[in-house]
C-alpha positions as CSV (number, residue, x, y, z in Angstrom):
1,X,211.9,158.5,207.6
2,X,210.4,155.4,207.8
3,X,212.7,152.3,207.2
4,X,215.7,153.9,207.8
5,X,218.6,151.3,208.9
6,X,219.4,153.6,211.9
7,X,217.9,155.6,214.5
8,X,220.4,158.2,215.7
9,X,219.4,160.5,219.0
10,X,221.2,163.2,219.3
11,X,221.7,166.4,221.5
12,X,223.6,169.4,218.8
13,X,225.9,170.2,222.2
14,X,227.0,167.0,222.9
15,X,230.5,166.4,221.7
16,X,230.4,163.1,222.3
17,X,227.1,162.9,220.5
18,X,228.9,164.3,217.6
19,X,232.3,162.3,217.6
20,X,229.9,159.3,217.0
21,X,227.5,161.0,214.7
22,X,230.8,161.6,212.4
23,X,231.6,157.7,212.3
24,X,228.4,156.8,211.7
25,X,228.1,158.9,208.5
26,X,231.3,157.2,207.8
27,X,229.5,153.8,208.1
28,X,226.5,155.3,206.7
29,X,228.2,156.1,203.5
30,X,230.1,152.7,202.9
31,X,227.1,150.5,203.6
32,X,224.9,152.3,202.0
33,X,222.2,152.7,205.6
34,X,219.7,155.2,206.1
35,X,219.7,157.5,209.1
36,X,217.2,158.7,211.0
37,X,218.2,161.8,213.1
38,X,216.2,161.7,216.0
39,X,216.4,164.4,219.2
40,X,216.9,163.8,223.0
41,X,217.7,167.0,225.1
42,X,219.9,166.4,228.1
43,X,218.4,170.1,229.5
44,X,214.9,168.4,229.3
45,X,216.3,164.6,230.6
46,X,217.9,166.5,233.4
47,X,215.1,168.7,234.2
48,X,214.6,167.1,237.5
49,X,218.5,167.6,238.5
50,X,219.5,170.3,240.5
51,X,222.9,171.3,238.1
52,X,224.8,173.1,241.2
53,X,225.2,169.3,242.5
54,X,225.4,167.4,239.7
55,X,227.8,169.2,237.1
56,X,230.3,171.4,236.5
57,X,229.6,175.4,236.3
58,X,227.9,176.3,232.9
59,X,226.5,172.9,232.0
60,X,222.6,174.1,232.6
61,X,222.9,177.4,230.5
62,X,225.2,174.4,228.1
63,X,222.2,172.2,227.9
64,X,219.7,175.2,227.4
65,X,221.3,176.2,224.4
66,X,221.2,172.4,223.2
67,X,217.5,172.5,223.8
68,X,216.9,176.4,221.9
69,X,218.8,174.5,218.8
70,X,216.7,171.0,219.4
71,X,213.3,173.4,218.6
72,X,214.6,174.8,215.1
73,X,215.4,171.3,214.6
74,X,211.9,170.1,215.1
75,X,210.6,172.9,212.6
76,X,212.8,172.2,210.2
77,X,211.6,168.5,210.4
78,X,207.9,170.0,210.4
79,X,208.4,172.4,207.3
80,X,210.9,170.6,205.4
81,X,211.3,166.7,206.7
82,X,213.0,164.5,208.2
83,X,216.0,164.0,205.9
84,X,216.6,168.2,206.4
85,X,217.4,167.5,210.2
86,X,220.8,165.7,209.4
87,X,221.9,168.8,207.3
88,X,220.7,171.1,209.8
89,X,222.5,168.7,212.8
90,X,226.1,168.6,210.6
91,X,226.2,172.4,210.2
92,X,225.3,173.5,213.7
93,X,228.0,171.0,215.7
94,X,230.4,171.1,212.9
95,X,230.1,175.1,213.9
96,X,230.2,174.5,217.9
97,X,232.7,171.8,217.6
98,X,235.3,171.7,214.7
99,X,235.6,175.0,213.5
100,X,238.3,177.5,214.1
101,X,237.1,179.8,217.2
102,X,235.3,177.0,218.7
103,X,236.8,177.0,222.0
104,X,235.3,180.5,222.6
105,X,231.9,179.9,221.6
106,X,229.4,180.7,224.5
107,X,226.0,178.8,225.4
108,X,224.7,182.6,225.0
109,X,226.6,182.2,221.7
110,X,224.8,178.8,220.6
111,X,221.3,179.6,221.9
112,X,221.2,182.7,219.5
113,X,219.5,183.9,216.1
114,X,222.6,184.9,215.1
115,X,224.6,182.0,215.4
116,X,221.4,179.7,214.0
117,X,220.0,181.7,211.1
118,X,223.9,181.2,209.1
119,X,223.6,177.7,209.5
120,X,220.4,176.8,208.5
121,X,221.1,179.3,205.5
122,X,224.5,176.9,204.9
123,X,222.3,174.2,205.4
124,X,219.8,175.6,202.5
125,X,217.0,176.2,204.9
126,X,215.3,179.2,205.7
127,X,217.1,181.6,208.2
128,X,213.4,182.3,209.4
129,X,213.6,178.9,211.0
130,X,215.6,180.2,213.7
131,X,212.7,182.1,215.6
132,X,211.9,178.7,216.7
133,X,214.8,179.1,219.5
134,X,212.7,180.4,222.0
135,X,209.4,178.9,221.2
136,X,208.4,176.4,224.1
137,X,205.4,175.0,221.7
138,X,208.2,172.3,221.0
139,X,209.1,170.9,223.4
140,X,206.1,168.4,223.8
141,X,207.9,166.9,220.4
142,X,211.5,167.0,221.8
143,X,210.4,165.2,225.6
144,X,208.5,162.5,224.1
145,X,211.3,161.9,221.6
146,X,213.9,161.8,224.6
147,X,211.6,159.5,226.4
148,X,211.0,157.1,223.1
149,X,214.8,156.9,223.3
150,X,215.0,156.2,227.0
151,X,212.5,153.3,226.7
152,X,214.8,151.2,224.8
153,X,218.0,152.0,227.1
154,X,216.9,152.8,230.2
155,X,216.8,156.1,231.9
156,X,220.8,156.0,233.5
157,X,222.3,157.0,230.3
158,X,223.0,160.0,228.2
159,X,223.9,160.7,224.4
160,X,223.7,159.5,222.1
161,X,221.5,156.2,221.9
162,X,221.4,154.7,218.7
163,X,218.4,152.3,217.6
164,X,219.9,149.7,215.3
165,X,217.6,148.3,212.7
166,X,214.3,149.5,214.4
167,X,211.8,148.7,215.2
168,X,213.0,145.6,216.9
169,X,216.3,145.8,217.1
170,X,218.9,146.4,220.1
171,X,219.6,150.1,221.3
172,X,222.4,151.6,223.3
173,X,223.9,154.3,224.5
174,X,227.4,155.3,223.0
175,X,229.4,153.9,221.6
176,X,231.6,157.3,223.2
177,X,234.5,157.6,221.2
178,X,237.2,159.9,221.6
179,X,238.3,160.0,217.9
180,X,237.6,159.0,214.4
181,X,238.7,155.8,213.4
182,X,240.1,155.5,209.6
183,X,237.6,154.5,206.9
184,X,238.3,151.0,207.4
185,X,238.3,150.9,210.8
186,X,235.0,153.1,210.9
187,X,233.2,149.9,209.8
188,X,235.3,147.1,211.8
189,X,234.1,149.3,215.0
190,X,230.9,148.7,213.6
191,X,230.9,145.7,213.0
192,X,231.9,144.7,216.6
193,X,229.4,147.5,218.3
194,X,226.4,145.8,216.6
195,X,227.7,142.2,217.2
196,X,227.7,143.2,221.0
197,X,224.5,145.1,220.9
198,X,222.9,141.8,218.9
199,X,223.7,139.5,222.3
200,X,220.5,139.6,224.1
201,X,222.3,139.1,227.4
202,X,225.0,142.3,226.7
203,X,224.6,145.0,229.1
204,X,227.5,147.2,229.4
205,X,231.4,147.9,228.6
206,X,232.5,151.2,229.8
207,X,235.4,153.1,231.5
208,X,235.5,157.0,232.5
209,X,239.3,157.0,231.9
210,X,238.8,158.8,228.2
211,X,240.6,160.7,225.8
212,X,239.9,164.7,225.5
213,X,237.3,164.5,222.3
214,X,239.5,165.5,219.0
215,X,237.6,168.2,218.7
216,X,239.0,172.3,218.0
217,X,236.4,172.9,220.9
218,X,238.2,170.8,223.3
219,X,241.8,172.6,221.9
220,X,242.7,169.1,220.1
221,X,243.7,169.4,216.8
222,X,242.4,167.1,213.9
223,X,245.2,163.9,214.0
224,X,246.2,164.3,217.2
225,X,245.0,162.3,220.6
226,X,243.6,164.3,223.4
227,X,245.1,164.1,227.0
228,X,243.5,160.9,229.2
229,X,241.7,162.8,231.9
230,X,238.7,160.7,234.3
231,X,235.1,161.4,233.3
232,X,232.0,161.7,235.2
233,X,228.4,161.9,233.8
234,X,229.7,163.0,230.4
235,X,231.7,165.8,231.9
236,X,235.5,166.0,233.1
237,X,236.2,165.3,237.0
238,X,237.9,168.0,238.9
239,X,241.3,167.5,239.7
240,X,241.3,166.7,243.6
C-alpha cells in the first residue's frame, strides 16, 4: 500500500500490539488515514535470546505461534494484497484476545489450522491459506520486515512501532496503552502522540507501572480497568 498515512507493525500475539491497533482504527476512521499493516515477529527479534532467562514460562512456544500466524499473513498479502492483511490481523487477535474463552486459548491453540482456517474464512479469505503456518519459506519476508521496523527505532524496543507519515516521518514504539480511550479521546491521544513523535529531540516517556490490558484474555472485562501490576520486557514481573 503505497502512500498510506501510517505504517503499523504488528505481532497477532501481542496484546499490547492490539490495544493500540484498536485506537488507531479508531483514529483511522475519523481522519480518514490509510494503514499499512506491516509484520515484526518478537519469536524472530528474539531469536538470539535464550527465553529460560529472559521471560516468563511459555513466552517462546507464545511467540512461535505469533510467527506460524505472521506466515499466513504474508500469503495472504502475496495472493490477495496488502489491504487483506488488516482483515486477516482484526479477526485472528480479536479471536486470541477479546473473545469469550480467550483466557484458555493455548499457543498450541493459536499456532494451528484449526484455529486459522475460521478466521481467514471470517475474514473472506481462503481457509487454504492457513497451510502457510508451518512453511519457513517466509520467514525471509517477516525478518527483513522486523528489521525495516527496527531501523527507524532502534533495536531495544518491542511492539508495536508505528511509522507516522512514511517515508520520512518519526517512528516509535508504543504508544502501550492499557485501554481504549472514547472516540474523542482516541484522537486527542493522537494528537499529542504525533506532536511528541514530531520533536526531533523526543526520545522516550515510559513507566512499567501499567494497567492489566482490558482485554477477556487478560480476565478484564470490556469497561472495566485492569489491576496496576509492574512490567518487565512486555511481560508481568513476578511477585517477589
Amino acid at each position: 500500500m503505497n502512500g498510506a498515512d501510517i505504517h503499523f507493525y504488528f505481532d497477532p500475539v501481542c496484546p499490547f500490539a492490539w490495544m493500540t491497533s484498536k485506537w488507531v482504527r479508531m483514529v483511522a476512521a475519523q481522519r480518514d488515514y490509510t494503514v499499512d499493516w506491516r509484520f515484526i515477529s518478537l519469536r524472530l527479534i528474539n531469536s538470539g535470546i535464550d527465553y529460560d532467562s529472559h521471560f516468563p514460562v511459555g513466552y517462546e512456544e507464545g511467540h512461535t505461534s505469533g510467527l506460524r500466524l505472521l506466515r499466513v499473513a504474508a500469503r495472504v498479502r502475496a495472493e490477495h494484497g496488502r489491504p487483506a492483511v488488516g482483515s486477516f490481523y482484526e479477526a485472528v487477535s480479536s479471536q486470541i484476545f477479546d473473545a469469550p474463552g480467550a483466557a484458555e486459548l493455548t499457543p498450541a491453540d493459536r499456532g494451528s489450522r484449526a484455529f486459522a482456517e475460521p478466521l481467514l474464512a471470517a475474514a473472506g479469505l481462503p481457509a487454504g491459506l492457513a497451510g502457510a503456518l508451518g512453511d519457513a519459506r517466509w520467514d525471509e519476508e517477516i525478518r527483513a520486515e522486523g528489521d525495516e521496523a527496527l531501523s527507524l527505532t532502534g533495536r531495544d524496543v518491542g511492539t508495536p512501532i508505528i511509522h507516522f507519515s512514511p517515508p520520512s516521518g518519526p517512528a516509535f514504539f508504543g504508544p502501550v496503552i492499557s485501554r481504549l480511550p472514547s472516540p474523542d479521546d482516541a484522537v486527542r491521544l493522537w494528537d499529542h502522540v504525533t506532536a511528541l513523535a514530531g520533536f526531533p529531540g523526543f526520545a522516550e516517556l515510559k513507566r512499567s507501572l501499567r494497567e492489566r490490558p482490558q482485554l477477556r484474555s487478560f480476565g478484564v472485562d470490556p469497561g472495566t480497568a485492569g489491576t496496576a501490576e509492574d512490567w518487565h520486557a512486555g511481560s508481568r514481573k513476578a511477585a517477589s
